[in-house]
N, C-alpha and C positions, 0 to 999 in steps of 0.2 A: 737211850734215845740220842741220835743226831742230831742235833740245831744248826743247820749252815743257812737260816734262815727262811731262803725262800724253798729248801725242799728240807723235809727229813727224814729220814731215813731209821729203822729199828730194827730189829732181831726176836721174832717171838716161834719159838719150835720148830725150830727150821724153814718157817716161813721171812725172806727178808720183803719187809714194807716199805715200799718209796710212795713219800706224798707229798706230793707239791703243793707247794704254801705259799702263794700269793692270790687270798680270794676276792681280795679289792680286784684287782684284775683278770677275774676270772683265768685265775693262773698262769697266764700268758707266760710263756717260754722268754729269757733272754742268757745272754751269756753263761753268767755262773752257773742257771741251772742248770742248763745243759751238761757242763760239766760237771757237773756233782754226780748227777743221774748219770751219766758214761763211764767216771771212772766208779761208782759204786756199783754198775752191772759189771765190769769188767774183775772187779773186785771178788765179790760174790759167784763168778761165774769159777771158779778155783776153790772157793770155800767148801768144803765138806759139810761145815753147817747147814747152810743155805740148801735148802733144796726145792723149794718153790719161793717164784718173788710176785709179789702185790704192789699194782700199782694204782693208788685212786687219787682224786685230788678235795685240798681244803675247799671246807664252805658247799651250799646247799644249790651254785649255781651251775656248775661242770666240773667235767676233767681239766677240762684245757680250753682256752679262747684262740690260740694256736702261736704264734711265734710275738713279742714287743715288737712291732713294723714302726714306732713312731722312731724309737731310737734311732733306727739306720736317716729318718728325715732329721733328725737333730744333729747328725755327721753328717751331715750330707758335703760340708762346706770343708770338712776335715781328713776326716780319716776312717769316711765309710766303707773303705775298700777292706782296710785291715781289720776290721771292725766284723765285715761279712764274710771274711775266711775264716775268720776263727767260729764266729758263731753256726754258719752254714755248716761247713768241715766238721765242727764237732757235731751238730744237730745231727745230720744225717748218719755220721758216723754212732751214733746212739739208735738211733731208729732201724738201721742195718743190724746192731748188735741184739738189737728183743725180736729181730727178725728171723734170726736165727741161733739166738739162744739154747743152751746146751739142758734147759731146765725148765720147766715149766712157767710160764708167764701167765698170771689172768691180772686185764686192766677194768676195771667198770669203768663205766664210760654214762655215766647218769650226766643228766645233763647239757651242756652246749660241750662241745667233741667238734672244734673246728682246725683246720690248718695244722698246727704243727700237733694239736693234740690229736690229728688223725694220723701223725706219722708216728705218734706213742704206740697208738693202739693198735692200728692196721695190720704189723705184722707180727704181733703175739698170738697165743695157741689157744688163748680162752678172751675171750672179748663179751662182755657182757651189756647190753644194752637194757633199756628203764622206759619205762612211760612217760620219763619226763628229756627222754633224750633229743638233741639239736644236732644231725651231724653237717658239717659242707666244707667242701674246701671254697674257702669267700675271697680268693687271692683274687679274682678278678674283678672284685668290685673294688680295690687299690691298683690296677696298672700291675701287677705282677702275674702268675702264675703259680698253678697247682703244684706242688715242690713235695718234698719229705719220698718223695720214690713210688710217690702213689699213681703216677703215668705206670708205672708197671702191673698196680692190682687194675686202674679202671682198665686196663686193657683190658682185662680178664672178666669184666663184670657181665652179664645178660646184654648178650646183641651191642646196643651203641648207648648202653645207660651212662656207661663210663663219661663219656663226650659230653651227653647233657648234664650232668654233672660236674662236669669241668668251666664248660663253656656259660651255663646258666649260671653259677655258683649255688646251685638250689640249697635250701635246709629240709632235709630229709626225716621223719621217726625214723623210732625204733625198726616196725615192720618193714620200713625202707631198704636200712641197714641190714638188715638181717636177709632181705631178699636179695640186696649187692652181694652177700658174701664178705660184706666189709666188719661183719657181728656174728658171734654164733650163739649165742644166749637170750632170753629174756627175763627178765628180776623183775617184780613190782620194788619199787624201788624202797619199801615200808620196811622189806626184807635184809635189804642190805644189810646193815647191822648184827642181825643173827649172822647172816653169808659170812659175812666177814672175821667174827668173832668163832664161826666154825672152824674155820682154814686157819686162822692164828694161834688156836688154842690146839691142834692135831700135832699130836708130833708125827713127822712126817720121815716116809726112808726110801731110798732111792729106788731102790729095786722095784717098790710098789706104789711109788706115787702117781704117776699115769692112772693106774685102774681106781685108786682111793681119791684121788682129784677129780674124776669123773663123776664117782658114787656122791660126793661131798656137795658136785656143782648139782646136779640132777634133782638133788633132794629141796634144792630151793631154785631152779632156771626151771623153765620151759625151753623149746629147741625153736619155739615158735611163737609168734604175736600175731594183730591181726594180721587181715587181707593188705595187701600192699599197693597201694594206689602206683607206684612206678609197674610194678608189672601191670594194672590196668594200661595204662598209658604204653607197653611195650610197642607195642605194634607201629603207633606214633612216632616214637622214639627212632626205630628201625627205618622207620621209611624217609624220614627228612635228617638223621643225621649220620647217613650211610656213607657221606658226600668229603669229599680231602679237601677241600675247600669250604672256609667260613662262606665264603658270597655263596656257593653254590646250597650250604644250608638253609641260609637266610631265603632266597629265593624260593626253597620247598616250602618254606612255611610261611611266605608268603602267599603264596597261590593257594595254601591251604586257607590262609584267613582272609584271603578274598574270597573264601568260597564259604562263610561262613563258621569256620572252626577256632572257637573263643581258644581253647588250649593253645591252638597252635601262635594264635598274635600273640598270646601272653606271655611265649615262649619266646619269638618274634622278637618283643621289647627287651626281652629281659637281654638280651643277646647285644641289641644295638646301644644298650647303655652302658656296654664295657671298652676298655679301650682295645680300637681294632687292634695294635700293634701286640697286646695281649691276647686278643683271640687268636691271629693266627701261627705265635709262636707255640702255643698251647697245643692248637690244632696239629701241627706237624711235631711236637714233639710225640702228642698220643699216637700220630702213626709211626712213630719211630720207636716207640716204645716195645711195638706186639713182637720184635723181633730180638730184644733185648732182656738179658738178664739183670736182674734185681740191682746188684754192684754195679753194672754200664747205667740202669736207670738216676741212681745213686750220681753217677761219676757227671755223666749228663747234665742234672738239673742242678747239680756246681757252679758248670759250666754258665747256665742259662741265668742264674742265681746273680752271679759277679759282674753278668752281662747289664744285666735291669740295675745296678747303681749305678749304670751312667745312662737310665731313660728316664726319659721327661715323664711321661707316664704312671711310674711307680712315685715318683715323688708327688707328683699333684693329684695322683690317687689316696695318697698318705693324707699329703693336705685334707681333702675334701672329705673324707668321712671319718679321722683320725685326731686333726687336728684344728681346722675351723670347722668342719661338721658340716658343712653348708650342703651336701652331699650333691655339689654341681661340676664338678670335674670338665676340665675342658683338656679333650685327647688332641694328641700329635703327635702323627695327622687325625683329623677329625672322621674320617669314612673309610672302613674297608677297602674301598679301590684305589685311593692313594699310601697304605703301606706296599712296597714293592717287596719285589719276593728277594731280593739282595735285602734289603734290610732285617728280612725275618734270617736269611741264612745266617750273616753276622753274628747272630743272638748263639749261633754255634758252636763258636769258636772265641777258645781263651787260652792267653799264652803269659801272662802276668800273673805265675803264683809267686808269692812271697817262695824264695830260693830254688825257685824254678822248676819245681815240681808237684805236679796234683796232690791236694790234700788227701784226694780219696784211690789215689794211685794202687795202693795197697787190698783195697777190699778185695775177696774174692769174684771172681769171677765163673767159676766154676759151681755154684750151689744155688739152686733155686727154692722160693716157697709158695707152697701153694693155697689159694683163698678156701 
């Protein structure tokens, strides 16, 4: 066993275990981890040993609560710039690497599964979702946005689920997940333990891991949970968030809850209580995503990443539900029709890397994966 603290890492029959270990904080990602977990896949990804990797996290609360956001407000006054290259640049650079892993990946994902612990999960080959699962990307209740490369899965999700998922920050189950394509498993989560004591104690060989990986998951997943209240709600979804324009969503679901439809105000609100200047970098990033490969998605929200430590925004969103908790956030600008469309452009362009070149310059671009 590895102790590098807050993640460890093991070796049991060719399965390699990465488990992150900080449960006080519902394992929140910050620097080291990141690194530890990157270069131990890159590691493992060469080893002969290794031939399936497991990733869960400590404690009975999730995988991941998603990225330390308070940190970057405690640099704020310093050296939060060099602080989010490295941590960004690696993060994604990690999230890239289980994306397209040369070996088998299953992550459970029991639990709260937010933010950056959806960029863990999202694009491994076995995702396993629990009865007690939370998933969302919640960037937009801090001033920030959906990150970890995931504008490239929501592009891909059912109709315009993606969008309302981005824009609302919903917390979704299991059945959710599994209907986005963002899960392909369901575990009662009692089972874990056997699951997991299966896959560690198998010795495991390349040639047949695929087929024996499949037999081992089946014997304790289902492919399915329940009925999925987001696909109830599709049709909804489709019809007021079909629109390239935040105002022109808002306005569909207004008309819809002036006309009596509780879903759609509640939608409505949830919407107006983010900061416009994040709704609609978000917005135009999802439409920029459907044309973009995984590495450009990657390369992209770097970009958008380094951009937000210098908005007012992300920092008084940190404030307000991070660090005084008052959860009252006051945006600027305060309404959708005074963000101008030059200022969301902005948010797209970055020319100040430490040595003057993109951290994520290097990913492929050529190899795509699919949900």
């Amino acid at each position: 066993m590895v102790d590098e603290s807050s993640v460890l890492t093991e070796v049991k029959n060719g399965t390699g275990v990465i488990k992150l270990n900080r449960s006080k904080s519902i394992n929140s990602l910050n620097a080291e981890m990141v690194k530890v977990i990157h270069t131990q896949l890159q590691e493992w990804k060469t080893d002969e040993r290794i031939v399936v990797v497991l990733i869960d996290g400590e404690g009975q609360k999730g995988l991941c609560a998603g990225g330390d956001m308070r940190t970057f407000y405690d640099l704020k006054e310093s050296n939060v710039n060099e602080y989010a290259e490295t941590f960004f640049g690696t993060e994604y650079k990690m999230d890239y690497e289980i994306s397209h892993y040369p070996k088998p990946v299953v992550v459970y994902m029991s639990g709260i599964v937010m933010g950056g612990g959806v960029g863990l999960s999202i694009g491994a080959g076995n995702r396993i979702v629990t009865e007690k699962t939370k998933w969302a990307m919640p960037e937009m209740n801090i001033g920030f946005f959906p990150d970890v490369g995931v504008s490239y899965f929501l592009s891909k999700m059912p109709g315009y689920v993606g969008r309302y998922l981005a824009l609302t920050a919903a917390v979704i189950k299991a059945e959710d997940v599994l209907y986005t394509g963002a899960a392909d498993l369901y575990l009662e989560s009692e089972k874990w333990p056997e699951l997991k004591k299966a896959i560690e104690n198998k010795h495991w060989t390349l040639s047949t891991v695929s087929e024996d990986l499949e037999q081992v998951l089946q014997m304790y997943c289902h492919n399915t949970a329940e009925s999925s209240p987001l696909a109830g709600h599709q049709e909804k979804i489709d019809e007021h968030f079909q629109y390239r324009r935040v105002e022109e969503i808002v306005a569909s679901l207004t008309y819809a809850a002036e006309n009596g439809d509780e879903w759609a105000e509640q939608t409505r609100s949830r919407i107006l209580a983010k900061s416009p200047t994040s709704l609609k970098v978000t917005l135009r990033n999802l439409e920029t995503a459907k044309n973009k490969t995984l590495a450009e998605c990657f390369q992209l929200d770097m970009i958008l990443a380094m951009n937000f430590m210098r908005c007012h925004d992300f920092y008084e969103g940190v404030r307000a539900v991070l660090v005084d908790k008052d959860k009252k956030p006051t945006w600027e600008p305060a309404i959708l029709q005074e963000v101008e469309d030059q200022a969301v452009d902005a948010f797209f362009h970055y020319n100040k890397w430490e040595g003057g070149r993109h951290p994520l310059a290097q990913l492929s671009k050529n190899t795509e994966v699919n949900l």
